[in-house]
PLY file of the C-alpha trace (Angstrom):
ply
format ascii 1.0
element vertex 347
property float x
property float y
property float z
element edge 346
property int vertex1
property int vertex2
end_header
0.00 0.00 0.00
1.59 3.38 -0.88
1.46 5.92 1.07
1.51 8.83 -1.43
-2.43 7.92 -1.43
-2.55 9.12 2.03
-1.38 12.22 0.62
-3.36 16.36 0.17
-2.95 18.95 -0.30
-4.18 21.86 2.26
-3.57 25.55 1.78
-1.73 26.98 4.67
-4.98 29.14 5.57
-7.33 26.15 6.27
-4.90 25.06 9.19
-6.83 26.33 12.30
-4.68 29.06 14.70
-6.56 29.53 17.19
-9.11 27.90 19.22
-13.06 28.53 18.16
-15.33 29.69 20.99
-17.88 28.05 22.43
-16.07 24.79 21.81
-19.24 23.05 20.35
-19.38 25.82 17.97
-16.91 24.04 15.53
-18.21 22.71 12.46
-19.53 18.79 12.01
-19.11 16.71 8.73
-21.12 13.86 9.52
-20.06 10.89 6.75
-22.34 8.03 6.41
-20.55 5.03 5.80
-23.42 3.00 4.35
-22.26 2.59 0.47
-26.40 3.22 -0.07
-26.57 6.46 0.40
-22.17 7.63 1.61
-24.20 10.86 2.37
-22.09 14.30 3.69
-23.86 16.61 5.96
-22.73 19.74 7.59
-23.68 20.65 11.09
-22.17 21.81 14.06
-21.10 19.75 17.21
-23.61 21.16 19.39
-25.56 18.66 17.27
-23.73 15.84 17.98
-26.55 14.29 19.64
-29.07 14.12 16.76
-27.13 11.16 15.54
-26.47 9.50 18.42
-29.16 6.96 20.56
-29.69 6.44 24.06
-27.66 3.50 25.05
-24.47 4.80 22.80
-21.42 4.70 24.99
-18.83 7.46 24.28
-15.27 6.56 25.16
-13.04 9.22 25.93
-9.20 9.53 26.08
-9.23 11.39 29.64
-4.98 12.30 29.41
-4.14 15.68 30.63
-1.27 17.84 28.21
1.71 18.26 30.42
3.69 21.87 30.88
6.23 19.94 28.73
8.61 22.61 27.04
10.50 23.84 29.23
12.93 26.96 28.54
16.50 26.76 30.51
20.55 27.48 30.30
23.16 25.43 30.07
25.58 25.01 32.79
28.23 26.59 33.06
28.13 28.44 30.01
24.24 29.88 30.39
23.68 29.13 26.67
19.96 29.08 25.58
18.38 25.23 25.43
14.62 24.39 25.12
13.43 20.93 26.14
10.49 19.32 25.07
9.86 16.14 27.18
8.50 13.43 25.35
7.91 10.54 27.95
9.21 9.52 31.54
11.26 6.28 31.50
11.45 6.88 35.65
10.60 9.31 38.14
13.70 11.65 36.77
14.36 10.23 33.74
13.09 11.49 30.59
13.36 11.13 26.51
13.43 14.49 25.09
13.58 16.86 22.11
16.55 19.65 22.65
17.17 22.71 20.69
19.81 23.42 20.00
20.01 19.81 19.20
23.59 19.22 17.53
25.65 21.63 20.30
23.94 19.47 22.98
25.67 16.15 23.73
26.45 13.54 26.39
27.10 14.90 29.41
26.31 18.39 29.13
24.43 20.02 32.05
21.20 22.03 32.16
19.21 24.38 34.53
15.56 25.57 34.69
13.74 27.92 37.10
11.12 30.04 37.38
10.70 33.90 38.78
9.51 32.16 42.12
12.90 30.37 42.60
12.20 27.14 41.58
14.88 25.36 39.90
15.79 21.90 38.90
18.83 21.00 36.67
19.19 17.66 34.11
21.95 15.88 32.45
21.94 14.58 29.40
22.99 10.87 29.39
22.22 9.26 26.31
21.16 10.24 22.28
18.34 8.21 20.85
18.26 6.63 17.88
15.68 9.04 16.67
17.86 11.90 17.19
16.65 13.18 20.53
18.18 13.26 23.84
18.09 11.04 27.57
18.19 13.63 30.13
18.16 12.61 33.96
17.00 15.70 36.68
18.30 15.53 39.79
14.51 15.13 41.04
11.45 13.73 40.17
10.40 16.68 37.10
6.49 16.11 36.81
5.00 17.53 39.90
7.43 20.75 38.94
5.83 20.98 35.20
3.17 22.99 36.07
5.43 25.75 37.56
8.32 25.42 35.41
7.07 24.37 32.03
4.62 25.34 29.24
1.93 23.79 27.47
3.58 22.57 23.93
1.67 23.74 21.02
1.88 21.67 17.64
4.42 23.22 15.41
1.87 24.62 12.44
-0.05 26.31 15.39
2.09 29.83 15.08
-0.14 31.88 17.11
0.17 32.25 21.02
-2.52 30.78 22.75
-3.98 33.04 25.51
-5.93 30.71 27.75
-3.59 27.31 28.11
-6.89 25.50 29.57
-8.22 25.67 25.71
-5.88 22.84 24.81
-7.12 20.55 27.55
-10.36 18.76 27.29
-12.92 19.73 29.80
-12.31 15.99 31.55
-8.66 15.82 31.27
-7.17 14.29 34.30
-4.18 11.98 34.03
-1.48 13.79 33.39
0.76 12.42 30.53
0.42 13.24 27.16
2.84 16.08 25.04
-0.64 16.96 22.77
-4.05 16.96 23.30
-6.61 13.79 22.30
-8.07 17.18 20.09
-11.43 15.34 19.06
-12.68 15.64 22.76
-11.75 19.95 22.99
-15.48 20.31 21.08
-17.17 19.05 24.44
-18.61 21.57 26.95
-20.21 21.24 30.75
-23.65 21.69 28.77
-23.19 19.76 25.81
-21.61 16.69 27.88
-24.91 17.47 30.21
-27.00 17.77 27.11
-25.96 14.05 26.17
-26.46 12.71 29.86
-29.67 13.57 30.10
-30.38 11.94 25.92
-29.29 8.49 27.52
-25.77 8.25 26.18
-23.23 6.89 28.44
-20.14 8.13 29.14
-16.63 5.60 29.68
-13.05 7.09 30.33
-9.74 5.22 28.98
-6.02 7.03 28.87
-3.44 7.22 26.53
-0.71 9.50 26.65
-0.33 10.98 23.22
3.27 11.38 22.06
4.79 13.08 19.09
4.88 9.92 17.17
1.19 9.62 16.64
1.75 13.00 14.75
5.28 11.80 12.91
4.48 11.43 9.16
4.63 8.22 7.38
7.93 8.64 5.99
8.13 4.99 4.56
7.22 4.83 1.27
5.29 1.53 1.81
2.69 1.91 4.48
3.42 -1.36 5.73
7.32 -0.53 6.80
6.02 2.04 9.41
7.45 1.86 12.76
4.86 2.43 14.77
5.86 4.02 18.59
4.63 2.63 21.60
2.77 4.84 23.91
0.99 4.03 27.35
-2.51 3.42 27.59
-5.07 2.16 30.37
-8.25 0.44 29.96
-9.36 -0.29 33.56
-11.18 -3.60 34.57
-14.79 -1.75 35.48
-14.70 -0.03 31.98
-13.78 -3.16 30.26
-17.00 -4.78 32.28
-19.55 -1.85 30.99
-18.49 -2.24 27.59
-18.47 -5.71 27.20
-21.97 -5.43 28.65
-23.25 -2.86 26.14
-21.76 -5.07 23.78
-23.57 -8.00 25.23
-27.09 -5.40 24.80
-26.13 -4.48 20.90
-25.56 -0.90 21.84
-22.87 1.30 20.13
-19.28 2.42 21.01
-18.35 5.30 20.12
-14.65 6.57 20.16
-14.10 10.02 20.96
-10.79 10.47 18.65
-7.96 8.20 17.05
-6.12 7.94 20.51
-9.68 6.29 22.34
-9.95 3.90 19.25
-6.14 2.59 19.79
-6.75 2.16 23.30
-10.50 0.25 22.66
-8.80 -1.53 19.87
-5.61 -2.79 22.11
-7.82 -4.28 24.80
-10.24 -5.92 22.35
-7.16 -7.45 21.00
-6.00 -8.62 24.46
-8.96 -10.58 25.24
-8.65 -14.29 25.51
-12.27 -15.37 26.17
-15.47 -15.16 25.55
-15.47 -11.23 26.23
-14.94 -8.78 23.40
-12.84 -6.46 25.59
-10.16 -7.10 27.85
-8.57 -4.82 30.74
-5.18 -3.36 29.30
-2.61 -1.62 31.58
0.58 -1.13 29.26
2.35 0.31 26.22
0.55 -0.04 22.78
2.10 -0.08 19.34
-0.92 -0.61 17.57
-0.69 1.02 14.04
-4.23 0.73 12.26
-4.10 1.54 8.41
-6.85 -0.21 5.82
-7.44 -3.95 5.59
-7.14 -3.74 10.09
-10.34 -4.96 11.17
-12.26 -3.27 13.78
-13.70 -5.41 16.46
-14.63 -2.60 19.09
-15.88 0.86 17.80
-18.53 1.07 15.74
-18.48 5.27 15.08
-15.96 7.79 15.21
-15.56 11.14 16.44
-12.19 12.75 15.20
-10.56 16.07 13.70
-9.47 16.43 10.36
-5.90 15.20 10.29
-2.50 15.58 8.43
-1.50 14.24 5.45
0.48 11.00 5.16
0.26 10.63 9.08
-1.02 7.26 11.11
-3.92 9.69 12.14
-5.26 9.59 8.43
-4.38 5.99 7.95
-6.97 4.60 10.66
-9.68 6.92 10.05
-9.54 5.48 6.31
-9.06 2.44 7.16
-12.38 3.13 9.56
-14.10 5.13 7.04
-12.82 3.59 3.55
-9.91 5.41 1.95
-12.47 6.49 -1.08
-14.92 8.27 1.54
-12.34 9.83 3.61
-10.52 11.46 0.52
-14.20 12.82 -0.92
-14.97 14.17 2.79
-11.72 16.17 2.61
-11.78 17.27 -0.79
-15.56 18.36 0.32
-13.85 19.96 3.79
-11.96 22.32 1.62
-14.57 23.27 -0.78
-16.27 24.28 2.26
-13.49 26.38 3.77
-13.23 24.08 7.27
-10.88 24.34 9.54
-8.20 21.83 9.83
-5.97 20.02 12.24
-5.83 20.68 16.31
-7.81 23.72 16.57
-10.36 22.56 13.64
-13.20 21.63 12.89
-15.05 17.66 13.48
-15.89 15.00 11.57
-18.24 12.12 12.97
-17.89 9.00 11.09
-21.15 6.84 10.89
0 1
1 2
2 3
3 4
4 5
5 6
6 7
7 8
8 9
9 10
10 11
11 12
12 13
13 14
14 15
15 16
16 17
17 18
18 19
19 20
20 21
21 22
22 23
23 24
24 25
25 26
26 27
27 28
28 29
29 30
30 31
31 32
32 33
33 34
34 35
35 36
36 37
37 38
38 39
39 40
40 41
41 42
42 43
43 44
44 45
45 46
46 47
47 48
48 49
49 50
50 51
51 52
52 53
53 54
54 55
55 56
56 57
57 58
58 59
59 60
60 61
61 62
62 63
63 64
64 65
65 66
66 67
67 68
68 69
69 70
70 71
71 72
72 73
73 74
74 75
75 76
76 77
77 78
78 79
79 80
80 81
81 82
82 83
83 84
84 85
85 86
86 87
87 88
88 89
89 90
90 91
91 92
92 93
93 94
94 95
95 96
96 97
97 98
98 99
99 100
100 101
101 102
102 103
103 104
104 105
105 106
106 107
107 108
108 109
109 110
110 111
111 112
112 113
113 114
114 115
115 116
116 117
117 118
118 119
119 120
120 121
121 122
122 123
123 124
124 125
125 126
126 127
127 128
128 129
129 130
130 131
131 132
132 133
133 134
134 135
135 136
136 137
137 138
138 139
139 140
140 141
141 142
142 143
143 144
144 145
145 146
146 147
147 148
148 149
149 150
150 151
151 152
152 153
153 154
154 155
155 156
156 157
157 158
158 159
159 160
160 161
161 162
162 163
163 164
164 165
165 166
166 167
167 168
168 169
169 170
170 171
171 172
172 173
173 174
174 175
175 176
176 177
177 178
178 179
179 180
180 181
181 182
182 183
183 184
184 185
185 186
186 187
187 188
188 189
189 190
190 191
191 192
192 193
193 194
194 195
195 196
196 197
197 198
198 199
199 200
200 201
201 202
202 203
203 204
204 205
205 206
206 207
207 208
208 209
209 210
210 211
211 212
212 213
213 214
214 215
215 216
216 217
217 218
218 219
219 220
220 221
221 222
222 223
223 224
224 225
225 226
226 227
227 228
228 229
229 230
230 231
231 232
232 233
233 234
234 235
235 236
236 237
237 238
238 239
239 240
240 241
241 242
242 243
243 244
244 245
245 246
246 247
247 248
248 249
249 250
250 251
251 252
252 253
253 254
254 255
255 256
256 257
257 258
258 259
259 260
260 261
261 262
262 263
263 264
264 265
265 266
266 267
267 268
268 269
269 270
270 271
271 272
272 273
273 274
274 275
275 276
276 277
277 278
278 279
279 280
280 281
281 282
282 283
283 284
284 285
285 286
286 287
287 288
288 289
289 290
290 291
291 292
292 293
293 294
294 295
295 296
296 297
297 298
298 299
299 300
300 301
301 302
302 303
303 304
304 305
305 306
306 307
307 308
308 309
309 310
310 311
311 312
312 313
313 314
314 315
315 316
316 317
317 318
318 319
319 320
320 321
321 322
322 323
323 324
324 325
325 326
326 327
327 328
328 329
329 330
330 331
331 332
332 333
333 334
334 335
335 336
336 337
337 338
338 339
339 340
340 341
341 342
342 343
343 344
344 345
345 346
C-alpha cells in the first residue's frame, strides 16, 4: 500500500490558529458510511446528539497535556536550550527533544527555574536513535511541570494561545500526554450534560499521546512504518460496561484516534469469551486499511494531516475512497483543519 495515497494537499490558511469559541461551535461533517446512500452533511457539534441513541457509549481519552517545554541554560556556560519532554522512563528520567540539538551532547548540564525560585537541573545521558536526547534531573520533574514548564503547542499552530486550559479537554485528568486527544476539545459542561440527560453513556480510557502519533509516514510503503509505543489504560470496570453494552447491541463510540487505539488494544487482548479485555501497558498498535475493527462502531475525530497514522486509521475506519471525498468536500467548504479545527463524525 503506498502511502503517497494518504497524501493532500491543504492551503496553509485552512490550518486552524486559534481555538473557536464556544467549543461546540466548531463545524460537524457527519459521513455516512453505508455505500447506499455515503451521504455528507454539515452541522455543528452542538448537534452531535441528533445522531447518536440512548444507550451509545462514548469513550473518551481522559490524558491531561503536560507543561512539557521547558525553557533553561546550560551550565556553566548559560547558553539558551529548550526541552520538550516526550515521555518519563522513571521518576527523573526522561526522553526528550533539545534545541539546539547538535551543540547538545552527552554529558552536558542544564538548569531551569522560574521567577519564584524554583529550579531543577538535568543531564543529558544518552542520544536516541531518533535523534533526541536522555536527560536525567536531579529530582522527580512532573509535579514541577506545572510551575516550570509550558503547554507545547503543535508546530503549524504559530499563534500564542492566551488561555492554556483551551488545549485541555474539559475531563482531562491523568497527566501524561505532550498533545491533546483534540477530538474531545469540542465538548462543553452543557453539551456533555445535554448528552447525559439523551441516555448516552459516558466511559473514560487514557493514553498518553506522544509526538509519534503526529510523525508522518515517511516509509514509502505503508506497511514498513514503525509504529511508537505509547501508554494506555483500559481499567477492569470499563472493560465490564463495555463488554456489557456489547452484550445489549448498543454502540461504542470513540471520541478520537487515541480512544480507538486504546479500545482496539484491549479488544485485541482478550482471551475469552469477552470482546474487551482490561489493558494496563504500552501499545504499538498502528491501524491503516485492511485492520479490522472489532470494538468501535463510530468515530468522532478532527481532520488530520497528510500522510500521518492519524489519516491511515480513520480510512481504514471510514474507507480510503470516503475519507478522501470528505476532505476534498472539507476544503470546498473552507473548514478548519488540524488541532484547533473543525469535526468529523464517522457513521
Amino acid at each position: 500500500m503506498k502511502t503517497s495515497d494518504f497524501d493532500y494537499e491543504l492551503p496553509p490558511e485552512f490550518i486552524a490558529q486559534t481555538p473557536i469559541e464556544p467549543r461546540d461551535a466548531a463545524r460537524l461533517m457527519v459521513a455516512h458510511r453505508d455505500r447506499a446512500t455515503d451521504r455528507i452533511e454539515h452541522r455543528r457539534f452542538r448537534d452531535l446528539g441528533e445522531y447518536l441513541r440512548p444507550g451509545d457509549v462514548l469513550v473518551s481519552n481522559e490524558s491531561r497535556v503536560l507543561h512539557a517545554r521547558l525553557f533553561g541554560r546550560k551550565v556553566p556556560t548559560g547558553g539558551r536550550v529548550e526541552l520538550l519532554l516526550l515521555r518519563p522512563r522513571d521518576d527523573v528520567t526522561w526522553e526528550a527533544l533539545v534545541r539546539p540539538g547538535r551543540r547538545i551532547r552527552e554529558g552536558t548540564r542544564l538548569a531551569f527555574e522560574n521567577e519564584a525560585g524554583v529550579h531543577v537541573e538535568a543531564e543529558v545521558i544518552e542520544r536516541t536513535a531518533a535523534g533526541g536526547r536522555v536527560v536525567r534531573f536531579d529530582r522527580p520533574v512532573a509535579p514541577l511541570l506545572d510551575e516550570l514548564g509550558v503547554v507545547p503547542l503543535p508546530p503549524y499552530i504559530h499563534t500564542p494561545l492566551a488561555d492554556p486550559a483551551r488545549y485541555q479537554t474539559i475531563y482531562a485528568h491523568t497527566p501524561g500526554s505532550v498533545a491533546a486527544p483534540t477530538a474531545g476539545l469540542h465538548f462543553t459542561p452543557d453539551l456533555l450534560l445535554a448528552l447525559r440527560r439523551q441516555g448516552i453513556q459516558f466511559e473514560f480510557v487514557t493514553l498518553h499521546i506522544s509526538l509519534d502519533t503526529f510523525r508522518p509516514v515517511g516509509e514509502e510503503r505503508v506497511e514498513d512504518h514503525a509504529m511508537h509505543t505509547e501508554w494506555c489504560e483500559l481499567t477492569a470496570p470499563v472493560a465490564r460496561r463495555l463488554n456489557q453494552a456489547r452484550l445489549e447491541g448498543r454502540r461504542i463510540v470513540a471520541v478520537g484516534t487515541t480512544s480507538v487505539r486504546v479500545l482496539e488494544t484491549a479488544a485485541r487482548a482478550a482471551c475469552g469469551p469477552e470482546d474487551i479485555a482490561a489493558f494496563r501497558g504500552p501499545t504499538n498498535l498502528f491501524i491503516y486499511p485492511g485492520y479490522r475493527f472489532r470494538v468501535v462502531d463510530v468515530l468522532i475525530t478532527n481532520f488530520h494531516l497528510p500522510r500521518s497514522t492519524l489519516l491511515l486509521l480513520v480510512s481504514a475506519f471510514a474507507g480510503p475512497e470516503l475519507i478522501q471525498r470528505s476532505y476534498q468536500e472539507a476544503i470546498r467548504a473552507c473548514y478548519r483543519f488540524y488541532s484547533f479545527g473543525d469535526a468529523q463524525l464517522l457513521l
